[in-house]
RONUFI-837542 format. One record per residue: residue number from 1; chain; y, x, z of N, C-alpha, C in turn. Coordinates in steps of 0.05 Angstrom, whole numbers. Example, Ala and Ser with C-alpha at 12.3 -4.5 7.8 and 13.67 -1.06 7.14 Angstrom:
// RONUFI-837542
{pt 1,'A',{-114,264,156},{-90,246,156},{-66,264,156}}
{pt 2,'A',{-45,257,142},{-21,273,143},{1,258,157}}
//
This chain:
// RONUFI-837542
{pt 1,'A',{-336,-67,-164},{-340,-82,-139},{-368,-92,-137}}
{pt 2,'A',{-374,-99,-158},{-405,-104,-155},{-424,-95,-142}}
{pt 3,'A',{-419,-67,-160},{-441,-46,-150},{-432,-30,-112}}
{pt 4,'A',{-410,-46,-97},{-404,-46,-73},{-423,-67,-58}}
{pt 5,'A',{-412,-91,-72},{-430,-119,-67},{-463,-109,-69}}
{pt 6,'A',{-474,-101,-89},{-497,-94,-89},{-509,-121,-94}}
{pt 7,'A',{-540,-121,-111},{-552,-148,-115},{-560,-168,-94}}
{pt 8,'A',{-559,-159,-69},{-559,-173,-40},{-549,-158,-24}}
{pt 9,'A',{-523,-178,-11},{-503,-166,10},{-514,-161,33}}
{pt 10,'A',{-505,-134,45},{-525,-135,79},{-506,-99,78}}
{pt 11,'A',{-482,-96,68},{-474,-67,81},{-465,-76,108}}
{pt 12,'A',{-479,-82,121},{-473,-82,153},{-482,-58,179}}
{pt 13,'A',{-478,-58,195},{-485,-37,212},{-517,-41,215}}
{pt 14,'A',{-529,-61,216},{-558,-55,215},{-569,-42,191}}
{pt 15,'A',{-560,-41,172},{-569,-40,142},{-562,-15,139}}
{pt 16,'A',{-572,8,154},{-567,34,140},{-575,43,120}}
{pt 17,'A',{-594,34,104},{-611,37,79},{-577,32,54}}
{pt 18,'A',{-582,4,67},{-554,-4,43},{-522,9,43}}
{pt 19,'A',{-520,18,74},{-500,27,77},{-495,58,65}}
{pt 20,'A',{-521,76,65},{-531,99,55},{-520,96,26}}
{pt 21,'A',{-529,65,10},{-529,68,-17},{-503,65,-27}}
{pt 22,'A',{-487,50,-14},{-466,46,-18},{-443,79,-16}}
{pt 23,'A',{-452,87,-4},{-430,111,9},{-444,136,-19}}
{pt 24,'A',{-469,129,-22},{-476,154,-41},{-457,142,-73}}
{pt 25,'A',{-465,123,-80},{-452,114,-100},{-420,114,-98}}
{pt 26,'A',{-407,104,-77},{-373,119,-78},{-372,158,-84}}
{pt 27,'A',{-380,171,-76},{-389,196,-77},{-388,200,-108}}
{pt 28,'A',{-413,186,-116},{-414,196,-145},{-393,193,-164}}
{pt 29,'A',{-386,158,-163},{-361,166,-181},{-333,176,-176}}
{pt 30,'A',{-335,181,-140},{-309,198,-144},{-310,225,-162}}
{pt 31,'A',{-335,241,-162},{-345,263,-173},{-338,262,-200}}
{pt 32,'A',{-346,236,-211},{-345,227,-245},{-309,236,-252}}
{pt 33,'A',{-294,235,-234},{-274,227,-229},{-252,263,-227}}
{pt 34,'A',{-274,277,-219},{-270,309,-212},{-255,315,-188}}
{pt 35,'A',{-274,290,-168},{-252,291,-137},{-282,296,-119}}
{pt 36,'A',{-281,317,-106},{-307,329,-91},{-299,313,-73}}
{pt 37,'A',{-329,309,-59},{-329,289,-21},{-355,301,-15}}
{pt 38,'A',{-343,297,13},{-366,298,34},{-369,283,54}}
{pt 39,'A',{-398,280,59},{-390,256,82},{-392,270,112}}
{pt 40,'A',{-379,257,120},{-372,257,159},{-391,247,175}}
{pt 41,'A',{-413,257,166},{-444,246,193},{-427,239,220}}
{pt 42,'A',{-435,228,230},{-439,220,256},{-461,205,279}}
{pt 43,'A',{-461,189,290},{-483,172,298},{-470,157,323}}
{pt 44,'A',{-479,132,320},{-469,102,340},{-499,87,350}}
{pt 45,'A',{-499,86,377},{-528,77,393},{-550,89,374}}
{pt 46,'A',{-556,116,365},{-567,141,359},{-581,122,340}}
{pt 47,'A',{-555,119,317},{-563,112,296},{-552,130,274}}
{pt 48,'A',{-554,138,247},{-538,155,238},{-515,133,214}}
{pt 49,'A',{-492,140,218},{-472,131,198},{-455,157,188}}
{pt 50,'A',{-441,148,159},{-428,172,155},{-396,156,144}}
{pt 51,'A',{-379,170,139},{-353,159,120},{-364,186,93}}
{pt 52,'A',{-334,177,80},{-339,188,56},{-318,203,48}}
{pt 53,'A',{-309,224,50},{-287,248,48},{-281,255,35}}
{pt 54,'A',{-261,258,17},{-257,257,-23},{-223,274,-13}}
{pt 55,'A',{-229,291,-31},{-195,310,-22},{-189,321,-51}}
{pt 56,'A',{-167,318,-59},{-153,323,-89},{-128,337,-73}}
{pt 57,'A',{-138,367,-81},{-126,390,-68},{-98,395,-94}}
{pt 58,'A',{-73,389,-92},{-45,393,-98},{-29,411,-95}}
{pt 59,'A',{-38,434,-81},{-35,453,-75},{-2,446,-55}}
{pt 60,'A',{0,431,-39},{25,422,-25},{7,427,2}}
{pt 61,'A',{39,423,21},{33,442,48},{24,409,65}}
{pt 62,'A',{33,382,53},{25,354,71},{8,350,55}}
{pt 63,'A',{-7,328,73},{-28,311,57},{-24,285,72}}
{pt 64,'A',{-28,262,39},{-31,234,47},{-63,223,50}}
{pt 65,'A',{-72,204,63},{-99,191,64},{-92,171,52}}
{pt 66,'A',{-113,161,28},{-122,133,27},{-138,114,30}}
{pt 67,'A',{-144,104,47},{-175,96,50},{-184,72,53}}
{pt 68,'A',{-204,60,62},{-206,30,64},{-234,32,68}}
{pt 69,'A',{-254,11,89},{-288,12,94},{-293,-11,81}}
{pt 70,'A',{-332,4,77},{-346,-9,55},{-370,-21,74}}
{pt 71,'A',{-364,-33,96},{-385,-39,111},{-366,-74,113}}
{pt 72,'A',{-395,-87,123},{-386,-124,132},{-388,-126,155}}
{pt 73,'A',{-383,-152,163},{-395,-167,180},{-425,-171,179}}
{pt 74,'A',{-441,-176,190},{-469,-178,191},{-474,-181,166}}
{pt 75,'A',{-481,-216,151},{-495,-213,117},{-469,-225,107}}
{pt 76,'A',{-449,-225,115},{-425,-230,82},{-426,-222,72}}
{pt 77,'A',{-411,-231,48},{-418,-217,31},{-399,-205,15}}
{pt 78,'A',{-372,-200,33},{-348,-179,33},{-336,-171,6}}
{pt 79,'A',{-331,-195,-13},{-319,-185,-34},{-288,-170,-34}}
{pt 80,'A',{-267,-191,-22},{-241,-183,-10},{-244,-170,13}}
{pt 81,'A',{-269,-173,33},{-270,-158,50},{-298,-143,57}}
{pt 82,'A',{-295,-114,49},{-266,-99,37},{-272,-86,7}}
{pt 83,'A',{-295,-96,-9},{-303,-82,-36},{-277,-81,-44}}
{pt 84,'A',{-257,-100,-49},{-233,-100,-64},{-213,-75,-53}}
{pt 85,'A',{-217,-73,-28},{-197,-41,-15},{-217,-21,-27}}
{pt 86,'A',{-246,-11,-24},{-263,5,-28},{-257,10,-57}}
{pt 87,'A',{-255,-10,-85},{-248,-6,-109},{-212,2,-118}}
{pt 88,'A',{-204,-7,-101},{-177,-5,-105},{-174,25,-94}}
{pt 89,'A',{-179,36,-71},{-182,68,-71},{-195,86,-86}}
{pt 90,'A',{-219,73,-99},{-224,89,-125},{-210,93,-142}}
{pt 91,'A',{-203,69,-157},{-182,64,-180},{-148,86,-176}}
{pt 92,'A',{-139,80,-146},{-126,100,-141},{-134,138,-152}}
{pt 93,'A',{-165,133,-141},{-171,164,-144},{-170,177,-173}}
{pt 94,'A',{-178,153,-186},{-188,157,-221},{-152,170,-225}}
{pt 95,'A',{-137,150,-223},{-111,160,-241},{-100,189,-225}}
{pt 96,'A',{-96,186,-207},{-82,216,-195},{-93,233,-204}}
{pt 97,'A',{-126,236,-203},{-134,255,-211},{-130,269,-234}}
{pt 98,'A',{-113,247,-253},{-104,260,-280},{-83,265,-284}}
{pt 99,'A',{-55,262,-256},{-39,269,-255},{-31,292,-224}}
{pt 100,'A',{-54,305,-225},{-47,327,-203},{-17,335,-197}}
{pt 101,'A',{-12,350,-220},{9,364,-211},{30,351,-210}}
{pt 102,'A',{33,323,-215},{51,307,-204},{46,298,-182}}
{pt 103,'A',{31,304,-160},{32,293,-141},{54,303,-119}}
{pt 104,'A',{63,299,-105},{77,298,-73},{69,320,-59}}
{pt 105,'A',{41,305,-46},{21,314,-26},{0,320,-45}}
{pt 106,'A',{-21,331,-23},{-54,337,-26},{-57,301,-13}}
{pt 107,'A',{-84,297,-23},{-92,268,-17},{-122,270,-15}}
{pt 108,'A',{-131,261,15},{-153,253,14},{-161,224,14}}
{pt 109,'A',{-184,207,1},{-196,195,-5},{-212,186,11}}
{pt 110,'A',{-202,178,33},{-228,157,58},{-238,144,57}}
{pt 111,'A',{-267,126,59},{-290,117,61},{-302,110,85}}
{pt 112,'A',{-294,96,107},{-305,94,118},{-324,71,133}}
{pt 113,'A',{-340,74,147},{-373,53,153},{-360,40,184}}
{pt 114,'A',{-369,26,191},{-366,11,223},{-350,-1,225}}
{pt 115,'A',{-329,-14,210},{-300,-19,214},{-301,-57,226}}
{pt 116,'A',{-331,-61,217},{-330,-95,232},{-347,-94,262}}
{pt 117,'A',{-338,-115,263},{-360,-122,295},{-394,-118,297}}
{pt 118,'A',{-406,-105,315},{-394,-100,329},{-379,-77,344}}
{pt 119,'A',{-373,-62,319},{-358,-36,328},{-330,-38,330}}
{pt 120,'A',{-314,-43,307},{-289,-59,307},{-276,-56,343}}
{pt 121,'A',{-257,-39,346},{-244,-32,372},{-252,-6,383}}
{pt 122,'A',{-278,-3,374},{-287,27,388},{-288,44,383}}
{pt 123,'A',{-298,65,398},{-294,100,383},{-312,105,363}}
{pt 124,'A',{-326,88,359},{-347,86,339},{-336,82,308}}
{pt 125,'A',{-319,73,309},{-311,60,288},{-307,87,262}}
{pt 126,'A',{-318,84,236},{-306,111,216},{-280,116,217}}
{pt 127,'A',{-258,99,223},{-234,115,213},{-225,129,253}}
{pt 128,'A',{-239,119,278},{-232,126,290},{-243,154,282}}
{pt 129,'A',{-275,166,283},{-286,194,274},{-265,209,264}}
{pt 130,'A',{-253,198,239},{-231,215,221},{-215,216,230}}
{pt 131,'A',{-197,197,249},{-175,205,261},{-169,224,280}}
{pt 132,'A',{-191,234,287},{-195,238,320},{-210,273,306}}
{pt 133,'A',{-227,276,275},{-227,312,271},{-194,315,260}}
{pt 134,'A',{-181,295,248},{-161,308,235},{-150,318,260}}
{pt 135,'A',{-139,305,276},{-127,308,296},{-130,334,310}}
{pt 136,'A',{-154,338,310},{-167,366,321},{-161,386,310}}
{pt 137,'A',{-159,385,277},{-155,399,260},{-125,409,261}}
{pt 138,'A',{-105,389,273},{-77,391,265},{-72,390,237}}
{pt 139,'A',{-85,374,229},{-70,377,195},{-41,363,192}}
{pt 140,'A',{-30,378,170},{-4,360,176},{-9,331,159}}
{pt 141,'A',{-3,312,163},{-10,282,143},{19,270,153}}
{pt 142,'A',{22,267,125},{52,261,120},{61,223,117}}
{pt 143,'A',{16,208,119},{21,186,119},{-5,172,115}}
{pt 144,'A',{-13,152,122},{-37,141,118},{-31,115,108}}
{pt 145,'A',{-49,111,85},{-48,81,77},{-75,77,73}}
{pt 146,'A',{-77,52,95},{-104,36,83},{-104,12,71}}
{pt 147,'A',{-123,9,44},{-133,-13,35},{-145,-39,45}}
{pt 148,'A',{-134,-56,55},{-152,-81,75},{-152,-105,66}}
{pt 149,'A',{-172,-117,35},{-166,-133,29},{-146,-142,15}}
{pt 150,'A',{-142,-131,-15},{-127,-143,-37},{-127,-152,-52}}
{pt 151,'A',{-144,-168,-58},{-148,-197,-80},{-154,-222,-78}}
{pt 152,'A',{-137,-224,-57},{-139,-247,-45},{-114,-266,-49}}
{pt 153,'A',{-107,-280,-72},{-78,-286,-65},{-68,-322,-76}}
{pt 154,'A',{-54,-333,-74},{-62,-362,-78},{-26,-370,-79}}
{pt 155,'A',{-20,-376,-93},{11,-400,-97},{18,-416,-82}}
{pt 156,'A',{2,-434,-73},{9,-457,-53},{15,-438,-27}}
{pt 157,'A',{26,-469,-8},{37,-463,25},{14,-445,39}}
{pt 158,'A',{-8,-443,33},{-33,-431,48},{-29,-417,72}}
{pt 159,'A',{-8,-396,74},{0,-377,84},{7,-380,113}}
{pt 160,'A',{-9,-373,137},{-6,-360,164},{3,-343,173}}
{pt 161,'A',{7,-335,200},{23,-314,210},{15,-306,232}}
{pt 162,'A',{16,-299,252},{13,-293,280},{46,-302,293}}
{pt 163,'A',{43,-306,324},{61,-331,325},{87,-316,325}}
{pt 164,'A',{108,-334,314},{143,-323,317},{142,-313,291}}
{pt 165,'A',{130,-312,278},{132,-301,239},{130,-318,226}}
{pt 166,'A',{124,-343,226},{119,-361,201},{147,-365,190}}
{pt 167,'A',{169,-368,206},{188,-373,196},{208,-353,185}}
{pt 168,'A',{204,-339,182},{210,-307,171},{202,-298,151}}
{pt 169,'A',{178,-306,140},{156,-299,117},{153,-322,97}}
{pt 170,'A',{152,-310,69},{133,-330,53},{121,-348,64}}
{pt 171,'A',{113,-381,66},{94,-394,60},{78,-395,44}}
{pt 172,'A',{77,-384,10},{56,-386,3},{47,-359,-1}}
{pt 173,'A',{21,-360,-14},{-2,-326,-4},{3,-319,-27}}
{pt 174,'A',{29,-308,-37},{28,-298,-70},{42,-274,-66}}
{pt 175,'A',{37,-254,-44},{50,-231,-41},{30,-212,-33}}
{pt 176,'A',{37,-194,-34},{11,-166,-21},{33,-155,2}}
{pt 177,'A',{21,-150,33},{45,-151,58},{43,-120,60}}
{pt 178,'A',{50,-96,80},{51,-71,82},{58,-74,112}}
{pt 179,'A',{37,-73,131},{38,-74,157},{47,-55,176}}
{pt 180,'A',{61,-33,189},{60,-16,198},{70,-22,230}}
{pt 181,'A',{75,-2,244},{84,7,271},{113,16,271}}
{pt 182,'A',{121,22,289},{154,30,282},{151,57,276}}
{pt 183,'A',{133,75,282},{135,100,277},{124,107,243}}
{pt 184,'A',{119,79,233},{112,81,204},{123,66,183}}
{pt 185,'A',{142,54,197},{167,46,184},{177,51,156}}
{pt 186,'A',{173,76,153},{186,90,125},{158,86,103}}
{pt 187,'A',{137,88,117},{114,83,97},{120,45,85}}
{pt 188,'A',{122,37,97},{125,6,94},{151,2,70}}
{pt 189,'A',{167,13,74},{188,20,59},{177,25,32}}
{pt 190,'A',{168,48,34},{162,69,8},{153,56,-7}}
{pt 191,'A',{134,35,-1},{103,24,-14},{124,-7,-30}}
{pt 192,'A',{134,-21,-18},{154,-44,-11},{171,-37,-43}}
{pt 193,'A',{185,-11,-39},{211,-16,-55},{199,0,-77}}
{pt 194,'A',{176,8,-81},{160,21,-105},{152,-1,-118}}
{pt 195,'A',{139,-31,-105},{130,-55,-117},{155,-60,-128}}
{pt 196,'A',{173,-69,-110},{205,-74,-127},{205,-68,-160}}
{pt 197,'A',{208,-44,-145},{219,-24,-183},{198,-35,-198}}
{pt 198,'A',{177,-41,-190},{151,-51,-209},{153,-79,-219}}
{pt 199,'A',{159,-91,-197},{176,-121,-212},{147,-133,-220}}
{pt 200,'A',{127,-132,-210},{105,-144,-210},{96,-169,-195}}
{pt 201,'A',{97,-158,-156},{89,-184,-150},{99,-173,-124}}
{pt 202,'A',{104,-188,-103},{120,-189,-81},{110,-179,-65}}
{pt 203,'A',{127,-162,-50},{118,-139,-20},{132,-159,-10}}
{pt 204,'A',{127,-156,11},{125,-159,49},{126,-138,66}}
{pt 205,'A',{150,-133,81},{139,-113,103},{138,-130,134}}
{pt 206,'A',{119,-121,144},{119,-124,178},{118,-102,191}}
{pt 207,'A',{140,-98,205},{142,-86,227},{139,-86,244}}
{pt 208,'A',{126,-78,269},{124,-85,299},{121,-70,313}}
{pt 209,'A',{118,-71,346},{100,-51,362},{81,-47,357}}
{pt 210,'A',{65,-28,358},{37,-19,365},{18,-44,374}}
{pt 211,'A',{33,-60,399},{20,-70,423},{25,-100,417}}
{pt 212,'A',{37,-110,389},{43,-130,383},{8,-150,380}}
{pt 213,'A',{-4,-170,384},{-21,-181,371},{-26,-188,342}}
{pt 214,'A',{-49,-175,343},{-65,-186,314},{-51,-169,284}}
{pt 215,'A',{-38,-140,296},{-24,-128,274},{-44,-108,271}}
{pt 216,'A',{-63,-102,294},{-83,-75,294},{-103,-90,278}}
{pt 217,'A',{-110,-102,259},{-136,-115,259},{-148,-95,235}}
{pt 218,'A',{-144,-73,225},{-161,-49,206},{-156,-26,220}}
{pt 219,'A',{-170,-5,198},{-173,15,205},{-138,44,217}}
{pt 220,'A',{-128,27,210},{-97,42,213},{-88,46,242}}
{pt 221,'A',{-104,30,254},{-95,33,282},{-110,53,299}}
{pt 222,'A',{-131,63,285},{-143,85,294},{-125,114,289}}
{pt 223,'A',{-110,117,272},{-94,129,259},{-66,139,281}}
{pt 224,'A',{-57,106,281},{-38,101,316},{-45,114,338}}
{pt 225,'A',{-65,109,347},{-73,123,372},{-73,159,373}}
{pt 226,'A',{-80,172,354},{-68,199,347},{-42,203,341}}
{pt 227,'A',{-25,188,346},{-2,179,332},{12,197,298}}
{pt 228,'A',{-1,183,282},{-8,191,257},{10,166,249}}
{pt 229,'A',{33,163,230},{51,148,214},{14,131,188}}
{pt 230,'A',{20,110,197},{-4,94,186},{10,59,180}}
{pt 231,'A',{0,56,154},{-2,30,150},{-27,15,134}}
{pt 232,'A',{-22,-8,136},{-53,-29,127},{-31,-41,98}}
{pt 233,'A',{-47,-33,74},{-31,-52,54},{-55,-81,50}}
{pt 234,'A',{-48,-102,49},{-62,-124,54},{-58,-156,45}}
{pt 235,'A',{-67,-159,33},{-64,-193,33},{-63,-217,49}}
{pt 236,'A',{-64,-191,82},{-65,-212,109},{-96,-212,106}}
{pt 237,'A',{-112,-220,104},{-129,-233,110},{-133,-249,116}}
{pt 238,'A',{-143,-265,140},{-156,-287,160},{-133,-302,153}}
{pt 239,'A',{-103,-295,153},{-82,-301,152},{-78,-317,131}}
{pt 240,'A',{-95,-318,113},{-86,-328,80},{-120,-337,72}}
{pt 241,'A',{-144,-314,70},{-162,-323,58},{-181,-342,73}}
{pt 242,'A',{-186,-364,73},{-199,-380,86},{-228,-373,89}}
{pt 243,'A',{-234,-356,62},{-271,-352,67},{-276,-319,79}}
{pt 244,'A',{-252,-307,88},{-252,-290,103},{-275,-294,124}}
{pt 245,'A',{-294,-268,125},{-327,-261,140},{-345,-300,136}}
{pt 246,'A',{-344,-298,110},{-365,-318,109},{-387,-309,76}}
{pt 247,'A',{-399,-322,79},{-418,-309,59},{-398,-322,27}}
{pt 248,'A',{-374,-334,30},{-366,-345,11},{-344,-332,-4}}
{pt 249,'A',{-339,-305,11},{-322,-284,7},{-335,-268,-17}}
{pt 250,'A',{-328,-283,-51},{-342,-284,-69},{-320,-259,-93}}
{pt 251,'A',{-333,-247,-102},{-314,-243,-129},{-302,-253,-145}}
{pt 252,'A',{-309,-278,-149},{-306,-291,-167},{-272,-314,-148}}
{pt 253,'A',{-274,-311,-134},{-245,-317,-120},{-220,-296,-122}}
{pt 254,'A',{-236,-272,-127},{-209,-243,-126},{-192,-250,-159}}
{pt 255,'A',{-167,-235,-145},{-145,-241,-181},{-145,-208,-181}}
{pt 256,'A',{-171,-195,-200},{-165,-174,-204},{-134,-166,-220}}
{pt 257,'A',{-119,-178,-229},{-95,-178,-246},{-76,-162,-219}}
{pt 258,'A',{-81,-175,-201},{-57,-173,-178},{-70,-152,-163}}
{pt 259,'A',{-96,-145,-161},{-104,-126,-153},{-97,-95,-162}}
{pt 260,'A',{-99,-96,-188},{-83,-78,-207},{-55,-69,-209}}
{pt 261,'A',{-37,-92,-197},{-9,-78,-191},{-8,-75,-159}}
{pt 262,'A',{-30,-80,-138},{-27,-69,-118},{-33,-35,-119}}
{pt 263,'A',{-57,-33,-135},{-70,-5,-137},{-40,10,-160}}
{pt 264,'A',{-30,-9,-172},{-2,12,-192},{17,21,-169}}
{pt 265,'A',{26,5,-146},{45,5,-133},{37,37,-109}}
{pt 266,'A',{13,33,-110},{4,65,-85},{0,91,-104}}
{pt 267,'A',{0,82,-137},{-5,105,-152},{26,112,-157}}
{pt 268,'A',{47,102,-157},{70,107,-172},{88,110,-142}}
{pt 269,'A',{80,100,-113},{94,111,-97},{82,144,-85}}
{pt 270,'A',{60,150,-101},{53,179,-97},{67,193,-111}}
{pt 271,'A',{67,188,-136},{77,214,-147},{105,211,-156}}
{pt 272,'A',{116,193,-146},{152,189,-141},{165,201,-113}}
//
């Protein structure tokens, strides 16, 4: 995560220098890793950005995405958001890759740039780009899970909701949630009762419409709009971490421990 963080934070949309370095360095150690990528050039107010495209070919007729972006808010300094999804999709990549032929699906490995303000809603956005060639492509994708922030987690009452949920949910922030749409339902499931059997640390599912407030807030909803079965695995965010987009969004606040059985829980609902 560090080397995401980088010695001064600034992967922001102005910072294409940093954002360049960042995306070349995921690249490399997916490679270390023996998972080829390429990136997805594009360009936003004729600027150039790219994502980062990592595919661990299974020789299966579906494929799942995992992905999560390595870009901030202007200068935070984005430890939980999102180095901790950006590492946690690596860590994903490292183990599968040594269990291929146990896998399900073919799996690609997403990376993508723009995902905060002020792109955040637009066609600009990296996971909209990818949503929108897959789409073109017709590939079949049997499910998308993104990384949004998972080491963020705390014992006490801390814990928020968007309104009509508080009373339904945990009060305190000591769970990792699995957000989806109704048409992704079963993903929410999958991920949920895989933690179970893991007996580690507590799923959450939310279910909702599409059109519900404050459930679109990552990259998964770009996913929705192609209507692609997509969920956000997440610690809530804004919802729970208080230094959420402030420069205080530190490493040294993440419980890599719990981070570790979030990244066990997406490795063991793959190849189950």
């Amino acid at each position: 995560m560090e080397q995401v963080i980088g010695a001064q934070a600034g992967r922001h949309a102005k910072n294409i220098q940093e954002l360049n370095r960042v995306s070349a360095w995921i690249r490399e150690q997916m490679r270390l890793f023996g998972v080829p990528c390429q990136y997805q050039n594009y360009t936003a107010n004729s600027l150039p950005y790219r994502n980062v495209v990592c595919s661990l070919n299974a020789g299966k007729k579906q494929k799942v995405i995992v992905g999560a972006h390595y870009d901030v808010l202007e200068d935070t300094t984005g430890a939980d958001d999102n180095a901790s999804g950006v590492a946690g999709v690596i860590e994903v990549a490292r183990i599968l890759a040594t269990e291929k032929t146990s896998l399900k699906h073919n799996v690609d490995f997403v990376f993508y740039t723009l995902a905060e303000p002020p792109y955040f809603g637009t066609e600009n956005m990296g996971s909209f780009i990818h949503a929108k060639s897959v789409a073109k492509q017709k590939q079949n994708i049997a499910g998308v899970y993104i990384l949004e922030m998972i080491g963020y987690f705390d014992e006490n009452e801390v814990q928020q909701y968007p309104a009509g949920l508080k009373w339904i949910y945990p009060a305190h922030g000591n769970f990792i949630a699995a957000v989806g749409n109704l048409m992704s339902r079963d993903l929410t499931y999958d991920y949920c009762a895989t933690m179970r059997k893991l007996n580690q640390l507590q799923c959450e599912r939310l279910i909702a419409p599409s059109f519900m407030q404050d459930l679109d807030f990552s990259d998964h909803l770009n996913y929705w709009k192609f209507d692609f079965p997509a969920i956000t695995i997440t610690d809530t965010a804004m919802y729970r971490n208080k230094y959420y987009h402030t420069r205080q969004d530190t490493l040294d606040r993440l419980d890599t421990e719990k981070m570790g059985q979030v990244v066990n829980g997406v490795v063991k609902m793959l190849l189950n």
